[in-house]
C-alpha positions in Angstrom: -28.5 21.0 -8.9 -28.4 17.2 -8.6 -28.4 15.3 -5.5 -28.1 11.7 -4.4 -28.4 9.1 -7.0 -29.7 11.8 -9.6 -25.8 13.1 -9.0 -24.2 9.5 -9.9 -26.9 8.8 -12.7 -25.6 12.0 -14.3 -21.9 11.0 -14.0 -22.3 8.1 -15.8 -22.1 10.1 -19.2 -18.7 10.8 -18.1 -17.5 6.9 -17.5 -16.5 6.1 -20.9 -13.3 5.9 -22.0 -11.7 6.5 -25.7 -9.6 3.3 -25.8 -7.3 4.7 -28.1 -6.4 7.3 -25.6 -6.6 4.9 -22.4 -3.8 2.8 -24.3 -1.9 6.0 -25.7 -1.5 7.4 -22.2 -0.7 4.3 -20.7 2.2 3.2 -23.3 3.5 6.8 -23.1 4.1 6.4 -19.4 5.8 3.3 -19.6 7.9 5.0 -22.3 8.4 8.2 -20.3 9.5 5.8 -17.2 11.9 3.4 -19.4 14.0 7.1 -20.6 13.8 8.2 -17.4 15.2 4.8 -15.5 17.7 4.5 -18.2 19.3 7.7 -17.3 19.4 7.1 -13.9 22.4 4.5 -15.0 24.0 6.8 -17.9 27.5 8.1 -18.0 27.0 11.3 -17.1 27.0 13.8 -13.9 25.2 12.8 -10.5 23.0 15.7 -11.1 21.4 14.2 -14.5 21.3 11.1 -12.8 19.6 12.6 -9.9 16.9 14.4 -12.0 16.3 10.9 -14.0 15.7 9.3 -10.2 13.1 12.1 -9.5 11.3 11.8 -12.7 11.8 8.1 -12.4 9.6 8.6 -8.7 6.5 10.9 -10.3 6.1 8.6 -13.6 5.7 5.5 -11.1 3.1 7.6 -9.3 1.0 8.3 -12.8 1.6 4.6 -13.0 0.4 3.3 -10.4 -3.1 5.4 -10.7 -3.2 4.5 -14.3 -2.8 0.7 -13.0 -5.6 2.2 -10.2 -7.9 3.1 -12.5 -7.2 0.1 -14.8 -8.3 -2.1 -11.5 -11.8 0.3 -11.4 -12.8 -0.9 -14.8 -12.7 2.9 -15.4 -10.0 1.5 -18.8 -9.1 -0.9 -20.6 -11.2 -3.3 -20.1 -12.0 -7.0 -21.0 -8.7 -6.5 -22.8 -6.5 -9.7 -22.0 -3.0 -7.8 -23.3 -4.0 -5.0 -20.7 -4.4 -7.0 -17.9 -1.1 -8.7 -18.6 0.9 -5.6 -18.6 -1.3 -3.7 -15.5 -0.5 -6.9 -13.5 3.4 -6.7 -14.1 2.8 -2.2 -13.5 1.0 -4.0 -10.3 4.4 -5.8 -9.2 6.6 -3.2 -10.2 4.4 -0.7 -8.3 4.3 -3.4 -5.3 0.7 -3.3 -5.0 0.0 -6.7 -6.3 -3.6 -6.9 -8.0 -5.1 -9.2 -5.6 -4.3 -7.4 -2.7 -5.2 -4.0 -3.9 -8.2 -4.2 -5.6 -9.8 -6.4 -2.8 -8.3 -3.4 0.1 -9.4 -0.2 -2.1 -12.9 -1.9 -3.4 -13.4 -2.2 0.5 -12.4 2.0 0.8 -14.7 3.2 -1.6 -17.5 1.4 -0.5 -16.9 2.1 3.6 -15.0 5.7 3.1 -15.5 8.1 6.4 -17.1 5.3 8.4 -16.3 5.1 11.8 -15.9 1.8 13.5 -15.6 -0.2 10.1 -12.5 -2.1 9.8 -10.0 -0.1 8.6 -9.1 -1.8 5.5 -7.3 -0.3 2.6 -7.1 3.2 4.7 -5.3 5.0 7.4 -7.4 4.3 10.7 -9.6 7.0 12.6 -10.5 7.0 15.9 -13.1 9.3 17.5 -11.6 11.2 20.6 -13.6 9.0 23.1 -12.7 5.5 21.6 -9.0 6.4 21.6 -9.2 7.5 25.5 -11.0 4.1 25.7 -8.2 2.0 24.1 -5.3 -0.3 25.4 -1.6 1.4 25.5 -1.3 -1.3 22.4 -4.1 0.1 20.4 -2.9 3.4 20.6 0.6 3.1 19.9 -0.2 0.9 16.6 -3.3 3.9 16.0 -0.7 6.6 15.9 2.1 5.0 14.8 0.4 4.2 11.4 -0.9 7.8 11.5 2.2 8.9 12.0 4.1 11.3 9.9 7.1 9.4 9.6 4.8 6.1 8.8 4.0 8.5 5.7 7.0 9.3 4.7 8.9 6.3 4.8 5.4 4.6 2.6 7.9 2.3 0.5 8.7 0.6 3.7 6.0 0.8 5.6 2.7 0.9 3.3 4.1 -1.1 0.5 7.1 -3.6 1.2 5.3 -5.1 4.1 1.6 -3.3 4.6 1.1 -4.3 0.3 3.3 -7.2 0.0 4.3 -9.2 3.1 1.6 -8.6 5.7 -0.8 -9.9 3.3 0.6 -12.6 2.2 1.4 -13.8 5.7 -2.2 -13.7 6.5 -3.7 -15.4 3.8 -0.6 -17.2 1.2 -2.6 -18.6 -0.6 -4.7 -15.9 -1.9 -2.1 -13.4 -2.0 1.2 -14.8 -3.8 1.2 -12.2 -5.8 1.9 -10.0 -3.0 5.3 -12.4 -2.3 6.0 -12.2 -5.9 6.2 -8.4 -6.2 8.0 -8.7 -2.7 10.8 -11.1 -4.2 10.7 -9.4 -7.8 11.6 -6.1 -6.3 14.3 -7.4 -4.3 16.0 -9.8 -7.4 15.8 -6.0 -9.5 17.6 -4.6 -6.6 20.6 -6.8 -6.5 20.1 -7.5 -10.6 21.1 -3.7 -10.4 23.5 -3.5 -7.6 25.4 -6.2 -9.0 26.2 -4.5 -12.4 26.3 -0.8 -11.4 27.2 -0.7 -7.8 25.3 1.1 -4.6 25.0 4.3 -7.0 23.1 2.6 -9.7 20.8 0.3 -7.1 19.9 3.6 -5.3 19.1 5.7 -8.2 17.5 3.2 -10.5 15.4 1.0 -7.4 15.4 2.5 -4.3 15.1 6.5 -4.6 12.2 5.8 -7.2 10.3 3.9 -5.3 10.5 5.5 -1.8 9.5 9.1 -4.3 6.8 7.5 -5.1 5.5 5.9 -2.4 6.1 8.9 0.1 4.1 11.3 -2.5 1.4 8.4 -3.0 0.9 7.7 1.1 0.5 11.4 1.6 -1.6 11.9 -1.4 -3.9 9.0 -0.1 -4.0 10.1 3.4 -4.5 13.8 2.7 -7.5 13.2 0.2 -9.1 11.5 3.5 -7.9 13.5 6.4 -8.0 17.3 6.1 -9.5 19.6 8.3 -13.1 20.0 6.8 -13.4 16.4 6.2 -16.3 14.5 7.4 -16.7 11.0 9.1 -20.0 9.4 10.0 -21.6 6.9 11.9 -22.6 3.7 10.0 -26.6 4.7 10.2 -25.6 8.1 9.0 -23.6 7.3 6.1 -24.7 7.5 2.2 -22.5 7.4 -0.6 -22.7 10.6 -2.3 -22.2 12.6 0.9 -19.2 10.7 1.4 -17.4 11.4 -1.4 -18.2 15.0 -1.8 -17.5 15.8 1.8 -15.1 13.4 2.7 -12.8 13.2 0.5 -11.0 16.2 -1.3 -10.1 18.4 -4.5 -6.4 18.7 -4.2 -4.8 22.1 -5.7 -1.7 21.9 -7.3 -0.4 23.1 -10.7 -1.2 21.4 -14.1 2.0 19.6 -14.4 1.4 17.8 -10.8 -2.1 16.8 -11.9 -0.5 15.0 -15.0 2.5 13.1 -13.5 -0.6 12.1 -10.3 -2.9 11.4 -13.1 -5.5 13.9 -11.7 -6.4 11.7 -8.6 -6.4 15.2 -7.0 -10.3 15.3 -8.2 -10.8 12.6 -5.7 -14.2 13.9 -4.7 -15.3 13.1 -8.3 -13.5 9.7 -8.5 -15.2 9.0 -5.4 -18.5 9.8 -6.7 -18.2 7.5 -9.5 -14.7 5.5 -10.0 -15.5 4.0 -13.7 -14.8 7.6 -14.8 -11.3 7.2 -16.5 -8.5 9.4 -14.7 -8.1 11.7 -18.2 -11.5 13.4 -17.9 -12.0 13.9 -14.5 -11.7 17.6 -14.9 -14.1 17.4 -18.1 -16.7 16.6 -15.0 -15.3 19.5 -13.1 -15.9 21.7 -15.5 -19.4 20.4 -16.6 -21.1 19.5 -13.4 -22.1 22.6 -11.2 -22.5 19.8 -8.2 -18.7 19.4 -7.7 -17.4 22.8 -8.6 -17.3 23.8 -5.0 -15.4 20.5 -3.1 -13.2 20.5 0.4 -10.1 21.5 -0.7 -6.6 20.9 0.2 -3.4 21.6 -1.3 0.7 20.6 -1.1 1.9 23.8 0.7 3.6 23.2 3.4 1.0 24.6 5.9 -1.7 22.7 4.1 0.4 19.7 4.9 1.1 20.8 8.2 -2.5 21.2 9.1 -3.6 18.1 7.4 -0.9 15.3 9.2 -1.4 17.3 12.9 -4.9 15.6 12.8 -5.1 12.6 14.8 -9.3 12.1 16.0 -12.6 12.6 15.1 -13.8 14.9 17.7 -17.9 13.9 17.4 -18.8 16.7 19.8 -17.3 19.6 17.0 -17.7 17.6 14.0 -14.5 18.0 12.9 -11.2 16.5 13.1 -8.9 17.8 15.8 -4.9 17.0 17.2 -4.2 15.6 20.1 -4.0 18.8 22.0 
């Protein structure tokens, strides 16, 4: 059994991609998500149009962490008509390239730290610092902790945590972020203006808020479930990190294809160049990660998993507020 750098050493096998298959799944997606917008607007029943929305929602989420992946290096790359088309998935996904690679570059290398800035993750607090903090810094600590902050992700983590807030802070180096910001908006009354409220809702809105509810939960549960790990900075290595702090997510095969697999997260974390499509090649292959944390999308899984609030230093474990 492989430990330490001996463990990412031997993942490395697994970080190449087949470029005919990186651009095959990639295309297809976009394909799958052009059908499935376009009958969002058919003449046909609510229900069909309803389904179409829904779909619509999970192929933007296999989009986005195709896009994710694309921003690794994991595929595609050096190729100039790929990044042309991942920038514009980028926009439509409103997680402009400069904003995102910068923000989740900074979580893989500073994952389960405590007392790192909390950049391109949800915060955590350790029990002690958040009885030490101002009312301020613990209203803004569990409001963006909150379950409702999750849910309502298209607001709240992407219209202005990926788009506005950044560019506000730094305009310069973050246009894109106003781009994708005004893009999404000109779609939104492009649509509204030929189809009405119904066609504006089914084709823009419902789509995105889908997909960024399931991608804001997927993110924070892959980070804070109940045997995850956080560590002081002189305590932290890599390796350990990703296999104990971030999780293996059950769910059936059809979930793992529309979230391109980022369930294996403890894999992705060991080694993020390893393209989405054979992350469970490595789980089958490598004894080391057969046995991650685990978490899944029941409802008491996901129940335990957003009543966690601290890191409770004294248990080692994450606790609630009570």
């Amino acid at each position: 059994m492989k430990t330490g750098k001996d463990l990412i050493t031997a993942t490395k096998a697994f970080a190449q991609e087949n470029r005919a298959t990186s651009w095959l799944l990639f295309l297809t997606t976009l394909g799958f998500l052009a059908v499935a917008l376009a009958g969002t607007l058919a003449n046909a029943h609510l229900a069909w149009n309803s389904l179409c929305s829904l779909l619509a929602g999970l192929l933007t989420v296999r989009l986005f962490v195709i896009y994710h992946d694309f921003e690794h290096l994991a595929i595609l790359r050096n190729s100039g008509a790929a990044r042309l088309l991942m920038s514009l998935c980028g926009l439509y996904c409103l997680a402009a390239p400069s904003v995102w690679k910068s923000s989740h570059d900074y979580h893989h290398v500073h994952n389960s730290k405590l007392r790192s800035a909390h950049i391109g993750s949800y915060p955590i607090m350790t029990r002690a610092a958040f009885e030490r903090a101002t009312r301020g810094e613990r209203f803004r600590y569990l409001f963006f902790r909150h379950p409702l902050t999750i849910l309502s992700g298209y607001m709240t983590v992407f219209l202005a945590g990926m788009c506005l807030l950044p560019f506000l802070r730094d305009p310069r180096r973050h246009f894109d972020c106003l781009l994708a910001f005004v893009l999404h908006l000109a779609l939104l009354a492009t649509v509204y203006s030929a189809t009405g409220w119904k066609g504006a809702f089914l084709f823009v809105i419902a789509p995105h808020f889908i997909a960024s509810a399931v991608g804001s939960y997927l993110f924070y549960a892959q980070h804070n479930f109940p045997e995850a790990r956080h560590f002081k900075a002189s305590d932290w290595n890599y390796e350990t990190a990703a296999l104990e702090s971030s999780s293996f997510m059950e769910m059936p095969n059809w979930l793992h294809w529309f979230t391109a697999n980022i369930g294996y997260h403890h894999i992705h974390h060991l080694n993020a160049r390893i393209p989405f499509y054979r992350l469970p090649e490595v789980m089958s292959k490598m004894p080391e990660v057969q046995s991650p944390r685990r978490t899944s999308l029941r409802p008491t899984e996901i129940f335990r998993c957003l009543r966690l609030k601290f890191w409770d230093a004294d248990s080692g474990r994450m606790v609630g507020r009570r």
